[in-house]
C-alpha angles and dihedrals in degrees: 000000000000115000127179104259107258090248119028114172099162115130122243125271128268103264081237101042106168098200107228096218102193099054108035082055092059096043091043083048091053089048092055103038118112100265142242124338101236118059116244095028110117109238108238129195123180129198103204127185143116127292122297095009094121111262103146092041087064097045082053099051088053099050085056098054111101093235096061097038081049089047090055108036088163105070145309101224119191128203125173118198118176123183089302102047112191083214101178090044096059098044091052092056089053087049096045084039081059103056095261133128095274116186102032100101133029091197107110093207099062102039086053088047088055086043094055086038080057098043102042096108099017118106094220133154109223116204112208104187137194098005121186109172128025090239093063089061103051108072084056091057091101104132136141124217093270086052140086150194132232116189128181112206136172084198108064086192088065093059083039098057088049087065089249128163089243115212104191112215118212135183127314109267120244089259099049087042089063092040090061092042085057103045089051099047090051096233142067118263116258114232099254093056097048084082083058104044095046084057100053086043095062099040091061087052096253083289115162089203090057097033080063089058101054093045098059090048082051097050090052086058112264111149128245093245092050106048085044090058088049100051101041079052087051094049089042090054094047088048095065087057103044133070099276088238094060093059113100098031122109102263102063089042085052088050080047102050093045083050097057090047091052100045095058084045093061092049099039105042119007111184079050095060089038090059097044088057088058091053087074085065086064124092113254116280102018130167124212137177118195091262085072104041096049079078092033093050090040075234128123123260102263097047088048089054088052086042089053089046096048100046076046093055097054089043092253084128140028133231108246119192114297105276114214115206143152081010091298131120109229133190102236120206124189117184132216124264096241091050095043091049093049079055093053090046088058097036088072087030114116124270102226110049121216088224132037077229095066123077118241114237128198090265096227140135108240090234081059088049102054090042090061101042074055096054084045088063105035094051081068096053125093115255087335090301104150093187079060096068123110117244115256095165097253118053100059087057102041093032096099088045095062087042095059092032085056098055091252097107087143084062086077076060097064093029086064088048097057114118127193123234095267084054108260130127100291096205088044083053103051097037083046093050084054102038102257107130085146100045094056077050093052089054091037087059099037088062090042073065101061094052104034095083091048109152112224090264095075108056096156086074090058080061093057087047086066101042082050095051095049087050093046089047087037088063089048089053094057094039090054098037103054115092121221085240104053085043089056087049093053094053093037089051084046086241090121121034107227107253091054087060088050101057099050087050092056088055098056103120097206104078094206087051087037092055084052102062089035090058098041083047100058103072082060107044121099114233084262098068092026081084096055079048097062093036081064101046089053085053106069117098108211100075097214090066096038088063099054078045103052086039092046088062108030082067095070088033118103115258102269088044093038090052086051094055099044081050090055090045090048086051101047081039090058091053093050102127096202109072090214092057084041097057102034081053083054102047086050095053094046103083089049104045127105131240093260096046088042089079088044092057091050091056084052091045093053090060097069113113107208117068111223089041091051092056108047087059083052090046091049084048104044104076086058094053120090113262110268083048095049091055100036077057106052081043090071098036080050085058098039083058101044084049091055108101097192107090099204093048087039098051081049089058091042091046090046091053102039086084102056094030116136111235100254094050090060095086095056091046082055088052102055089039086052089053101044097124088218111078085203090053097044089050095053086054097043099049079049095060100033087086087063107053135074109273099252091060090034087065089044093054102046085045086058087050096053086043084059093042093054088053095060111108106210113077103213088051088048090053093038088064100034079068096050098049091046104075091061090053132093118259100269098037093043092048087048092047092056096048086054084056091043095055091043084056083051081050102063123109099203109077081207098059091028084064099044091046090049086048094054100039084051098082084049106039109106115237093256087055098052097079087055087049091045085049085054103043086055099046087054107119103224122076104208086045094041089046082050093055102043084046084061102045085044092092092046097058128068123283089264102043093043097055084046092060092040081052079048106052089050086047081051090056098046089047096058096116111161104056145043084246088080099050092043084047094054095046084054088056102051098085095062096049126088111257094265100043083048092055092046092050088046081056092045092043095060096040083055093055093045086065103052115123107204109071102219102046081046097054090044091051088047090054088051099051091045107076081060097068129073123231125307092025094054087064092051092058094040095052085050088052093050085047095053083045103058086045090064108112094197102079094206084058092046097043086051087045092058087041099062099036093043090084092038091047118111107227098259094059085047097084083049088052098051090046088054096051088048086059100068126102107204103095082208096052095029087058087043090059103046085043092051086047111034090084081061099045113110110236089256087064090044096095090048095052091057093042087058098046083044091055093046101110101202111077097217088054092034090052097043081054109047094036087060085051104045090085101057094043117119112229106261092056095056093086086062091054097051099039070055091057094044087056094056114106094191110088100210080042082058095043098048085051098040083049098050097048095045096097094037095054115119102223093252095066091049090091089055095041098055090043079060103046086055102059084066109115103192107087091216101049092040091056100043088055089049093051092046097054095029092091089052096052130096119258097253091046090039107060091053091045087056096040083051094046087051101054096049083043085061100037090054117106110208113071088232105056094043089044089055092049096047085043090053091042108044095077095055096043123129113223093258096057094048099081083051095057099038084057096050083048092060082055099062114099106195106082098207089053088045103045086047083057104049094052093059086055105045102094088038090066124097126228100271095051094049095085089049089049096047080057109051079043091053089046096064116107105202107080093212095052094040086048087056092054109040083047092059094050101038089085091058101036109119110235095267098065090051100103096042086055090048099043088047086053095045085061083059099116098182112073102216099052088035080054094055101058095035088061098046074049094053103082093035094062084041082063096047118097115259101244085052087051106046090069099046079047091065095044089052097059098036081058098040083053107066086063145075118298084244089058096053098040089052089048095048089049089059096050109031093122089059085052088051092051103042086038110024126199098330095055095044088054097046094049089058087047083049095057092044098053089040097045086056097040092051097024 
């Protein structure tokens, strides 16, 4: 089925097109045709031919034809370039018209890098119009397999070098001459003027430019004869001046035809011919309106309105699309190339002319006339403001072009200083107010120009870089900062005009956050920039959000249009992978679509995989469906859910249908609810249906449901669904019924549940049933639930009683005694207490503690409350909380208790607590006890702390002991450690020991030491204990160890393992194992462990393995990790790597980890010669720009020494300037 393609940029077609059948037919032949032969080579076709042949009227033609538009359903996208392509601004309109991030880099290789990225899997057809050079095309050459190019060329040699399939144009043929004459004329041509007409045909060289022309002299009434004499003078005169053999050739016949135009024009009509002339002062394929060239002309409004019309009138100009502005509907007129480049030709052209043959031109410079168009409009400023000036749809988006044409490029300069009156950017203002974000881009980039190739002898410029870049990361702030919402509120409150809140929209870089201000826009968007809505909307590339899109604005679209985009939603839905997004896209499209998409949808809907998923899209879909289909529909969702054999999935499909059932179909419906094994499950189905049932079965039903309810076994899910049967039942029954739950609440064993289902029961209870609710709040066990509970009937009772239950629950807090939950109940409350209601409930607190029975729960609450009392007090409690410690039977409580006291312990209750640990018996806890409080053991208790790990039996417990003890050993007791260690038959026990000995070793037990470490068999723990003792070692012993230690590190499976080992290593490495390990680094998988390593190892690595280390650094995917890396080895790159280094931290997106490495980059670009840095420089701040203002700042922060020494002072003053002004501009 034929859809609108999702872009489509393509200008409309000539009101008297003459369709040039053979050829259309070969070059619409050449788009469709299967492609190149090569995969991966982009598919070119070229349309060559002279000026004013028609050549983009052909391309055009043939984007409008449904094949093609079917053949790319991704997009038409139309550049025209000219001979002064503004190359990065076109293909930033393709990328924003794609849904990409357009305006936030000038550079041509990377927007045309983003654009294949795009494109890479679009069938799109790509136009590129009006090429000169072969360079010009390129850049536009972004294309993936299922796309193609169009070019229209005059050089042949330019398609040719691009690699195109060139289809030259030639001439119309007599027949279709004659055709166009015709159709312009509005009448067929009577038989005595076809001689006539053949001939005039054939002396304007069969040109549909120049026959335009002629027919427009010939509709105001010039007769065949005379304009024939005319032009064969005109050719004649040309002739003299041209080489003999061009002649007769079609250029010369086209200037002559303009010139006989023209030449009637200046006699005819003067002030016509004058303003023509002034159109050469225009860029190439501009639009006006009158509003416009009433400034352009020097004429007022009006006249220029009857000038427009009348150049119009003889086909010196073309209509363009309605343009709506300032509220006003305006005729728009664009003219031809050709015709615009004859005008510039006599704008400069002298005044007074040698021959009465030859046409007068203006007889000015075109520096001098764009000066002047510039003192026209700024005559109608205020005060010289240009962000004063009214719009007149041409001025704020050609302004900086003047500038630049009229050799006062630093004027762009001043324009971006401008300020209103309340203080903001003037020029953002006034482009903002009409729409145009990216225009004011456009001029923002187009000054960055002018500074960015600065020579070192103009620092003050540097200055200028930075004010640009925070400007240019100030806009993407606000781009990226202003929610949908808060944009809809600014048009809605007539703040914002709409087209302002668009724009920005359109330039939020996230798509997600893009579709929601899009959505929250539409309401509030008139039909004319509806359009640039839904242009938008097609062009987001994930489908699932080009559908909310597409369905957030359809819905404001007139019907047809309305119809289109639902079209275009129904279609991105269709091609949704996940069967979830694809029926939730679908579910969402349903309500809007019309009678002939619904089916569509249900065909989409029938693909889903997954069941339940399927039919809730079917059952979205079927109350739009006629009638037969609807319930053909709900038939087979009826089935899917009788089929599912999962009760509660099957009871969500049943609940989802009992709303759209036919009426037949209820009683089978009944009769899968009634079967549904889960009474949980059946009630949920059968309250569902009883809505749709007479009211005699209705009750019977819900009788059935409460039957099924009352079976249920488990009180607090008897209660939960009493209270969800009540609300369809009468008063009485539905206050009985809730009795009934709430008995059953009264009824729960668990204090917990008791509480939540209380709490849930409470917004339903009737008044007479709260007191029984408040009884049974207060009777819950436990304190922190019951609390819970009071605090939730508390809004449902009277002023008095409900302060009395709130003085309750706290009551209720201070009165948990018999676990830590009260104490830690009371603390939370403290805060919210006056000072001395928060002393008395510390006292309490504690008090409460104290009585706690269960020893465990009684120390933890005492180490909670201490940190709350001051000295002495604080010892008191403590001592209480060893006490209750000692007293715990279980020895894993009482191991966790010491634990937790043993940092918190005054020195006189240490040696206690160490008593205390010795007595238990658990080898495991006892070794967990003497580790947690050796840190805390006065030397003296030292030795008995090692007579009791070397005691410990079993090695685990015996190792986690003594190596907590090793650092605080004196000397002569380390032998007995590490004969310890020797003993040990585990091989991780060995290692921790070994580890945890290494630093404390006298050099005579080395020896002994590394022999041990050897015998280890497991490759990690043996490494790791060579690494550990390897620094201590002496050089001949040290070199082997590591050697060792390396080995088993490569040899070892899992990344972590191997990562730890490389990390502990690397320090300790010798130049000839580095490589090695370097080597064993690049194998690890994980990045996080890889990077980690690699940065150990990054100061141990010669010369020749730094540029192998930067890129394994620069491969790892995870910006964190990669951070990490490139931080360790910035310090060691040679010069030359430098940039690599800086242009792999700039793609950095997150700023703490870009700021890492920024700042390990910092001194290095300080070192590097000024003519090395000001480059990098550039590049810094091209990069910093494209983000956030926070990003910027924060990089500017890092590197402002950088800024001082390639700008020196003056830079380093403007940019303060620059952050002031911008910070007040985009507060």
């Amino acid at each position: 089925m034929y859809h609108r393609p999702r872009v489509f940029q393509a200008p409309r077609l000539p009101a008297h097109y003459v369709k040039r059948v053979r050829k259309f037919s070969e070059v619409m032949a050449g788009l469709l045709a299967r492609g190149s032969d090569h995969p991966g080579v982009l598919a070119i076709t070229a349309i060559a031919g002279m000026g004013g042949i028609g050549k983009s009227t052909l391309a055009a033609a043939l984007t409008h034809d449904r094949r093609v538009q079917t053949r790319f359903p991704d997009g038409v996208l139309w550049a025209t370039l000219g001979q002064e392509p503004a190359t990065s601004a076109r293909l930033g309109e393709w990328l924003q018209a794609m849904g990409g991030e357009a305006h936030k880099s000038i550079d041509v290789e990377e927007l045309s890098a983003r654009l294949r990225a795009i494109f890479a899997d679009k069938a799109a057809l790509l136009v590129v119009d009006d090429a000169w050079e072969p360079e010009h095309v390129t850049p536009f050459l972004v294309g993936g397999d299922a796309c193609r190019v169009l070019i229209t060329t005059r050089r042949a040699a330019v398609a040719e070098e691009v690699g195109s399939r060139v289809f030259p144009l030639d001439v119309l043929s007599i027949d279709e001459s004659l055709e166009l004459l015709s159709s312009y004329l509005k009448r067929d041509l009577r038989p005595e003027e076809q001689k006539d007409a053949r001939r005039m045909a054939e002396a304007v060289g069969r040109l549909p430019l120049a026959l335009t022309l002629v027919a427009a002299r010939l509709g105001r009434g010039v007769s065949w004869s005379d304009l024939s004499d005319a032009l064969e003078a005109e050719v004649g005169r040309l002739g003299q001046l041209e080489n003999p053999r061009q002649r007769w050739k079609p250029q010369p016949r086209l200037i002559a035809t303009f010139n006989t135009s023209l030449r009637a024009l200046s006699v005819d009509v003067p002030v016509a011919y004058d303003a023509f002339l002034w159109l050469g002062v225009l860029p190439e394929d501009t639009t006006i309106t009158a509003a416009a060239a009433a400034t352009i002309f020097g004429l007022p409004e009006g006249d220029a309105d009857d000038i427009l019309e009348v150049l119009w009138a003889e086909s010196l100009l073309m209509p363009g699309d309605a343009i709506v502005q300032n509220g006003r509907t305006w005729r728009a007129y664009r003219i031809h190339d050709l015709l615009h480049d004859h005008a510039g030709t006599l704008l400069i052209a002298p005044v007074a002319v040698a021959s009465e043959r030859d046409l007068p031109g203006l007889g000015l410079t075109m520096v001098e006339a764009h000066s002047r168009l510039l003192g026209r409009y700024r005559a109608r400023t205020r005060q010289g403001q240009w962000h004063t000036l009214l719009n007149d749809g041409y001025i704020h988006s050609r302004l900086t072009w003047h500038f630049e044409k009229s050799g006062t490029s630093e004027a762009i300069h001043d324009l971006l200083r401008e300020e209103t009156l309340e203080g903001r950017n003037g020029w953002f203002e006034a482009r903002e107010r009409l729409g145009q974000v990216a225009g004011y881009l456009d001029d923002l980039m187009r000054a960055r120009r002018l500074v960015d190739d600065v020579g070192f002898g103009q620092r003050p410029l540097l200055g200028l870089q930075c004010r640009y870049a925070l400007m240019a990361a100030s806009l993407n702030s606000l781009a990226s900062s202003i929610p949908g919402e808060l944009l809809a509120a600014l048009v809605q409150n007539k703040l914002w005009v709409p087209a302002q809140a668009l724009s920005l929209a359109r330039q939020i870089p996230y798509p997600r956050s893009r579709v929601k201000a899009l959505a929250a826009l539409a309401p509030h968007l008139p039909p004319s920039l509806m359009i640039q809505a839904l242009e938008a909307a097609r062009a987001i590339g994930d489908e699932r959000l080009r559908t909310d899109a597409l369905i957030a604005c359809a819905l404001h679209l007139p019907v047809a249009e309305r119809d289109r985009a639902l079209a275009q939603a129904l279609e991105a839905a269709r091609t949704i992978k996940h069967d979830w997004d694809k029926s939730h896209a679908l579910v969402a499209l349903a309500p809007h679509l019309s009678p002939l998409l619904t089916p569509q949808a249900l065909e989409a809907a029938r693909t889903i995989r997954d069941e339940e998923y399927r039919t809730l899209a079917m059952l979205a879909l079927a109350p739009h469906l006629s009638g037969l289909e609807r319930d053909r529909v709900l038939a087979q969702a009826l089935e899917a859910a009788r089929e599912t054999w999962n009760p509660w999935r099957q009871s969500g499909l049943l609940i989802g249908l009992a709303p759209s059932l036919p009426t037949p179909l209820i009683s089978q419906a009944l009769e899968t609810a009634r079967a549904i094994g889960d009474q949980r499950a059946r009630t949920s189905v059968l309250v569902a249906l009883a809505p749709r049932l007479p009211a005699q079965e209705r009750d019977r039903v819900l009788a059935q449901a409460l039957e099924a309810v009352r079976t249920i076994g488990d009180q607090e899910a008897r209660s939960r669904y009493l209270a969800v049967v009540a609300p369809h039942l009468s008063g009485l029954e539905r206050d009985r019924v809730l009795a009934q739950a709430l008995e059953a609440a009264r009824a729960i064993r668990s204090p917990w549940r008791q509480s939540e289902v209380l709490i849930g029961l409470t917004p339903q209870l009737p008044t007479p049933l709260i007191s029984q609710a408040l009884e049974t709040a207060r009777a819950i066990g436990d304190e922190v639930a019951r609390s819970g509970a009071l605090v939730a009937l508390a809004p449902r009772l009277p002023a008095q009683e409900r302060d009395r239950v709130l003085a309750q629950a706290l009551e209720e807090a201070r009165a948990i005694g018999d676990r830590s939950a009260g104490t830690r109940a009371m603390a939370a409350l403290k805060p919210y207490l006056p000072a001395p209601e928060r002393d008395y409930l510390l006292a309490q607190a504690l008090e409460a503690a104290l009585a706690i029975e269960y020893e465990a729960a009684r120390s933890d609450a005492l180490v909670i409350l201490a940190p709350h009392f001051l000295t002495p007090e604080h010892d008191r409690v403590l001592a209480k909380a060893l006490e209750a410690a000692r007293a715990i039977e279980y020895e894993g409580d009482r191991s966790r208790a010491l634990a937790a006291l043993a940092p918190h312990l005054p020195p006189p209750l240490v040696p206690q607590a160490l008593e205390a640990s010795l007595a238990i018996r658990d080898e495991r806890e006892r070794s967990l006890a003497i580790a947690s409080l050796v840190p805390h053991l006065p030397p003296a208790l030292i030795p008995r702390a090692l007579e009791a790990a070397l005691a410990i039996e079993y090695e685990g417990a015996r190792s986690r002991a003594l190596a907590s003890l090793v650092p605080h050993l004196p000397p002569p007791l380390i032998p007995q450690a590490l004969e310890a260690a020797r003993a040990m038959e585990r091989d991780w026990d060995r290692f921790n020991t070994l580890a945890a000995l290494a630093p404390h070793l006298p050099p005579e037990l080395f020896s002994e030491a590394l022999a041990t470490a050897r015998t280890i068999g497991d490759e990690v723990a043996r490494s790791g204990a060579l690494v550990a003792l390897a620094p201590h070692l002496p050089a001949q012993e040290r070199d082997p160890a590591l050697a060792q230690a390396l080995e088993a590190a490569r040899a070892m499976i899992r990344d972590r393992d191997r990562f730890t080992a490389l990390a502990a290593l690397a320090p300790h490495l010798p130049p000839s194992l580095v490589s090695d390990a370097l080597e064993a680094t690049r194998t690890i998988d994980s990045d996080n462990a890889r990077s980690v390593a690699l940065a150990a190892l990054a100061q141990r690595l010669p010369p020749p393995l730094i540029p192998w280390a930067l890129e394994t650094a620069r491969a790892i995917e995870n910006e964190g990790d990669r951070s990490r890396a490139l931080a360790a080895l910035v310090p060691h790159l040679p010069p030359p790597l430098i940039p690599q280094a800086l242009e792999t931290a700039l793609a950095i997106v997150e700023e703490g980890s870009r700021s890492r490495t920024l700042a390990a980059l910092e001194p290095r670009l300080l070192a590097l010669p000024i003519w090395d840095l000001h480059p990098l420089w550039n590049t810094t701040l091209e990069a910093s720009s494209m983000r956030t203002r926070r990003d910027l700042l924060g990089d500017l922060s890092i590197l402002h020494a950088v800024l001082a020494k390639v700008g020196g002072a003056e830079a380093v003053a403007e940019t303060y300037w620059a952050i002031r002004n911008v910070g007040r501009w985009w507060p």
